[in-house]
Structure formats: C-alpha cells, structure tokens
N, C-alpha and C positions, 0 to 999 in steps of 0.2 A: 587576551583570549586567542586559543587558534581554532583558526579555520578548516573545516573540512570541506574539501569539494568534491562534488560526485561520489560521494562513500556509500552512500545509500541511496537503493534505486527511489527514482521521485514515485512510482507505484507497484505493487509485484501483482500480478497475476497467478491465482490460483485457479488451475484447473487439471481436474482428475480426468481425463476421457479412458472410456473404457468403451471400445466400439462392441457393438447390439446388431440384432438384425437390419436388415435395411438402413445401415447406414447410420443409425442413430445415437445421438452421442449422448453418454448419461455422464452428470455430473457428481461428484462427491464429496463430503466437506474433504478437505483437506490441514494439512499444518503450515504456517508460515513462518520460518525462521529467521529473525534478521540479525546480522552479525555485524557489531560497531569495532573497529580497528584503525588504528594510525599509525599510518607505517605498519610495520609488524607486533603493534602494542596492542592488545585487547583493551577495550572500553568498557570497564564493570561501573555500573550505576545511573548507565543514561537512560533515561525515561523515553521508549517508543510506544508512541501511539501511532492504531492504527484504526481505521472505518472503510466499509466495503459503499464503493461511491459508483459502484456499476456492477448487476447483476448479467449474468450472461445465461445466455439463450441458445438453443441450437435451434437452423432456419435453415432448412434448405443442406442442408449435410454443415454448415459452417455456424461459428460461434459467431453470434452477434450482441452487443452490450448496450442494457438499458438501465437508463440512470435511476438511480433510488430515488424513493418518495422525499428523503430529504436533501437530497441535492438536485431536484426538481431547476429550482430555481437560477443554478447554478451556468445553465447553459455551457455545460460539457462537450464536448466533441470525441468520443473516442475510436471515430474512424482513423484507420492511415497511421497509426503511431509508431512515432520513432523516437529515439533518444532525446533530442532537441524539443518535441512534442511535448513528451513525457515530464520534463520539465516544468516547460513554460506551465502545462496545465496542472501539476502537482501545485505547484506556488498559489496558482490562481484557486484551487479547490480549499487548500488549506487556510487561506486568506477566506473565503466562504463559509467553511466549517468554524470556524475564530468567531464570525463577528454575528452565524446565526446560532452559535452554542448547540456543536450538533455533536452528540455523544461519541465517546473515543474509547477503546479500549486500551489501556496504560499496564506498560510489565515495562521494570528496568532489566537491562540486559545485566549477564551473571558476572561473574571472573576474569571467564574469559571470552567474555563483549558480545553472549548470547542475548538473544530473548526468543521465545517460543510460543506462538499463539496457536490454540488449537483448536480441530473441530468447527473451522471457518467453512460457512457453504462457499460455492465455488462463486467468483468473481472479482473484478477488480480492486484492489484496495488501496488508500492513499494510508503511505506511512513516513510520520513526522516526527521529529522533538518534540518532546512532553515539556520538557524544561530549561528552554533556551535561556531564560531569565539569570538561573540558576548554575548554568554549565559552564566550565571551561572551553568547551567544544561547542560551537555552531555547525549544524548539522542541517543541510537544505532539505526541504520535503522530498 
C-alpha cells in the first residue's frame, strides 16, 4: 500500500464573508472541493467523507467556532489552530465520529482526483477516507 502524507488538509474551513453594516459578517453556504493526487497523478475513486464538527459564529466583529450537537462530547479545541493542531485534532475527531457512528457525507473523487460538495453552510469540517480498508492509498484525516 502507499502512503499519503499531508495530502489532504486534516479540516477545510468554509467561509463566505461578505461584510454588512457595522461590521457584520454574514455567512453563506458555500462549495468544498477536495482534490486527491500523488505526485502529479490524479486519484479517481477515493471515497471522501466529510461532517461539519464546528459551526461558526460572528462575536464581536470576529469568527468564533462552536462544536456541533454531535461532537458535543468530543471535547474539541478550535482555538489557536495551526497545522500541527489541525492534525492532531482531525485524527482525534475522526476516531470520535468512528466509534459514535456520526453521519458523513461520501462522494468518490472523479478522474481527475475531484470531489465537490455543495451548498455546505459555513463552518469547520473534518474530512476523511471513506474507504481505507479498501484503498491502495491511506489518506490521514
């Protein structure tokens, strides 16, 4: 099997701002597109999943992010995030959403190593392998 490292961000952030009077940031669904490639090879047929595991808020002129009813439990952190963050806590959300069976949205990516979810309201999302079992490629959350 090979390995992918870092190919996929461990979560994407969707946010549309469109500033308003006073400062006010409106949000709007948006599209999330994730692109699977090795090397310069497109990846047609890997199953991503993805769940939005933090809605965001405007406070105060700034976005702030509060955990879904189903990852309640999960004791997330999504202050201060940085790559190395991003990570650790993709692994740990995905290992959460695993073992409390919390619904995922699944599209295998195309031809050439698309997948395109649409129409997502605005917030954080963890996006994973749908089918590690199954792939030649291991793909970290």
């Amino acid at each position: 099997m090979k390995k992918l490292s870092s190919l996929i961000l461990s979560m994407a952030l969707l946010l549309s701002l469109v500033p308003c009077i006073a400062s006010a940031i409106t949000f709007h669904p948006s599209n999330l597109t994730v692109i699977m490639e090795y090397g310069e090879t497109p990846l047609g047929g890997i199953q991503i999943a993805i769940c939005r595991v933090a809605d965001v808020e405007e406070e105060n002129g700034e976005s702030v992010y509060q955990t879904v009813q189903a990852f309640a439990g999960a004791g997330a952190d999504f202050s201060n995030l940085t790559k190395e963050k991003n990570i650790t806590l993709a692994a740990s959300l995905n290992t959460y959403a695993s073992a409390n069976q919390i619904a995922r949205d699944i599209k295998a990516t195309n031809n050439a190593g698309k997948s395109t979810f649409s129409n997502l309201p605005a917030g954080l999302y963890l996006v994973a392998q749908a089918d590690r079992e199954n792939s030649e490629y291991l793909i970290a959350p």
